[in-house]
C-alpha positions in Angstrom: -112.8 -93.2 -35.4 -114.5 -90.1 -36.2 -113.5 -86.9 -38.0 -113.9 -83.4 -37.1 -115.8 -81.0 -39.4 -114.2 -80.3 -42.7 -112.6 -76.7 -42.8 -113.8 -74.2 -45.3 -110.0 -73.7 -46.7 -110.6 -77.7 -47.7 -114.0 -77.2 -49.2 -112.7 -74.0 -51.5 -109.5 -76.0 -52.6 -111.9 -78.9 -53.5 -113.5 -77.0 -56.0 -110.7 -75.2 -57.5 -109.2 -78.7 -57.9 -112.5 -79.8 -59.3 -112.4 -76.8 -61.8 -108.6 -77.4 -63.1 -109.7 -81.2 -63.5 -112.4 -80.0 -65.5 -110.7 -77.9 -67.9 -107.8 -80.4 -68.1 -110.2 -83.1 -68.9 -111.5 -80.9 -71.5 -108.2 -79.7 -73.0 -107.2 -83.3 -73.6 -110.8 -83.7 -74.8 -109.8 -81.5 -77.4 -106.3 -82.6 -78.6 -107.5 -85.8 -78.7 -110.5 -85.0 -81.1 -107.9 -82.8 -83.2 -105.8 -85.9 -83.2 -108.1 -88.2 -84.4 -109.3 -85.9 -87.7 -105.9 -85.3 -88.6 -105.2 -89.4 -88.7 -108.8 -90.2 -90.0 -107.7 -87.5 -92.9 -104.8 -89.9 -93.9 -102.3 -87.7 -92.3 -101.0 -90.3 -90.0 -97.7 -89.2 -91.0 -98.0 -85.9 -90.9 -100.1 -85.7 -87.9 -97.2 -87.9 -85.8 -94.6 -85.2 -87.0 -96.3 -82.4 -86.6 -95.8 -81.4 -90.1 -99.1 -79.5 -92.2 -99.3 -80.2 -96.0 -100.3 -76.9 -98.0 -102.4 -78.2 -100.6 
């Protein structure tokens, strides 16, 4: 069984999907990191209600 060439519409979406992966990946990079300072700070509390303490 053989397949035909790929289309250039396929190649294009493949990178945009590529793209949003990567920022996704990156966002939840990101609230990830924030949510392990905030627990490492002793804020488990805090950081699982989503309150802030003013100090």
């Amino acid at each position: 069984m053989t397949f035909g060439r790929e289309h250039d519409l396929h190649k294009r979406r493949r990178g945009r999907n590529l793209g949003l992966g990567l920022v996704l990946i990156g966002f939840v990079a990101i609230m990830f990191g924030l949510t392990v300072v905030k627990v490492t700070e002793g804020q488990f509390a805090q950081a699982l209600a989503g309150v802030s303490r003013s100090e």
